[in-house]
N, C-alpha and C positions, 0 to 999 in steps of 0.2 A: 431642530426636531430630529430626534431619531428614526434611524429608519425601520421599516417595519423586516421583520424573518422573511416574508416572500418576496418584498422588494430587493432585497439584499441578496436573494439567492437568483432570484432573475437579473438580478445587475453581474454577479459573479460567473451566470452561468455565459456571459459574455466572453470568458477567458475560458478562452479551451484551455484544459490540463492533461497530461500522459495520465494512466491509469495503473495503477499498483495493486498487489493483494500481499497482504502485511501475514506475515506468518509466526505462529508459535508456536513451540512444544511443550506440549506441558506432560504433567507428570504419569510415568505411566505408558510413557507412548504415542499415546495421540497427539494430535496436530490440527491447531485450527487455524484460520483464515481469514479475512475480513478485508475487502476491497477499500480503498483509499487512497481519493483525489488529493486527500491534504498531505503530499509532499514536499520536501524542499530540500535542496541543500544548505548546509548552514557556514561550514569553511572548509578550505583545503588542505590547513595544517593545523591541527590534525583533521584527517579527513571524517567530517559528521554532517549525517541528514538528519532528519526529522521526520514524524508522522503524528498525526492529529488524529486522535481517538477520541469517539463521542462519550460524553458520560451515559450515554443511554445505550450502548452497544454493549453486546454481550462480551464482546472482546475487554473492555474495560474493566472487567472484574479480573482478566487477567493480570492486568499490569502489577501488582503487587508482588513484588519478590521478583520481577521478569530481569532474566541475566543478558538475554539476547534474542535477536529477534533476525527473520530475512524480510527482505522486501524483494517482490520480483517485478520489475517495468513492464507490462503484459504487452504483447506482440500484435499486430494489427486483424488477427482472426480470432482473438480470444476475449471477444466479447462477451461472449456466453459461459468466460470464467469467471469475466469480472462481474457478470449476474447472481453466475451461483454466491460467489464470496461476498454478494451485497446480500444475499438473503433470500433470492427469488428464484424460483420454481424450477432450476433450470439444472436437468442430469449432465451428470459429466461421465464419461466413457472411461474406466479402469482409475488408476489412479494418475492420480495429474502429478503429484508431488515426485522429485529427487532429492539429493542432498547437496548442498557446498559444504565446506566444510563439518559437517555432521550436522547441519543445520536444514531443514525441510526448506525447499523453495519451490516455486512451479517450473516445471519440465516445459518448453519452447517461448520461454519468455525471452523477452530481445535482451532484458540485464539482469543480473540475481545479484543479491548484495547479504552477506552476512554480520551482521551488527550487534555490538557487546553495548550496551545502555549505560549511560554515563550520567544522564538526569533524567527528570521527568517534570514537569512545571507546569500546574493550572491554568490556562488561559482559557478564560468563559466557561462555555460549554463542555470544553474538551482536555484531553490530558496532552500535551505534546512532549513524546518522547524521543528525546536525543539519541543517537547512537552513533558508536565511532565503525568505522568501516572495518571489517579484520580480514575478509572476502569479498572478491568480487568475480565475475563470469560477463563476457559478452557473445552475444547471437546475433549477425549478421540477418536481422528481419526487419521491417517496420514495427514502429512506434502505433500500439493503440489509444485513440485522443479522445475524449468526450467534451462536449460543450452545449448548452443550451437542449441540453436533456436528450442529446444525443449521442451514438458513438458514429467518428469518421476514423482516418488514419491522419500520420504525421508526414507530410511530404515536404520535405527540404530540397531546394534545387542548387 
């Protein structure tokens, strides 16, 4: 028997995940954003992750024509970024955003990554988009973790 959408999101929200906010530039100039558990690395050689975008997000209308994209690892105090970029109410003080390679990423995340898109493949709900790595940046902070519809931090000892 299949499982039901809130069974399955309560069984998942058992695996804490690092927190991302997935960035575009689109034409024009602006830059948008959209927070996103669904991360992964996919292989080393060549080096590509992924990220799962819902068909219901505003960000999905982007993917069409998308050449590149950043992802930023959010840092253990930037909860209230990865608020804003899910949607919710929440201001942010100047602008958040820098550049890696000309590419928009968030300013004190713990990694920024710049990524040139190589596929894009349906699966369910969502569009998961490949990307190869062509930048990256690290910040000596903690890891921000979310799990069970919380956020805590990443402590590794």
């Amino acid at each position: 028997m299949p499982i039901e959408p809130d069974q399955f999101r309560q069984t998942l929200g058992r695996f804490p995940t690092g927190v991302t906010v997935v960035t575009f530039a689109l034409p024009g100039g602006d830059v948008h954003g959209i927070t996103v558990s669904s991360f992964t690395s996919l292989s080393l050689t060549p080096p590509l992750v992924g990220v799962a975008i819902a068909h219901k997000a505003r960000a999905h209308a982007m993917l069409p024509g998308l050449g590149r994209y950043g992802v930023s690892v959010l840092a253990e105090g930037q909860a209230g970024v990865s608020d804003h970029f899910a949607g919710r109410p929440v201001a942010l003080e100047g602008d958040p955003f820098e550049t890696l390679d000309g590419h928009p990423v968030l300013r004190g995340a713990t990694a920024q990554l710049v990524c040139d898109v190589v596929d894009q493949v349906v699966v369910g709900d969502h569009t998961l988009v490949v990307g190869r790595i062509e930048s990256s940046c690290l910040n000596d902070v903690g890891s921000l973790a979310y799990g069970r519809g919380r956020y805590g931090r990443v402590e590794l000892s």
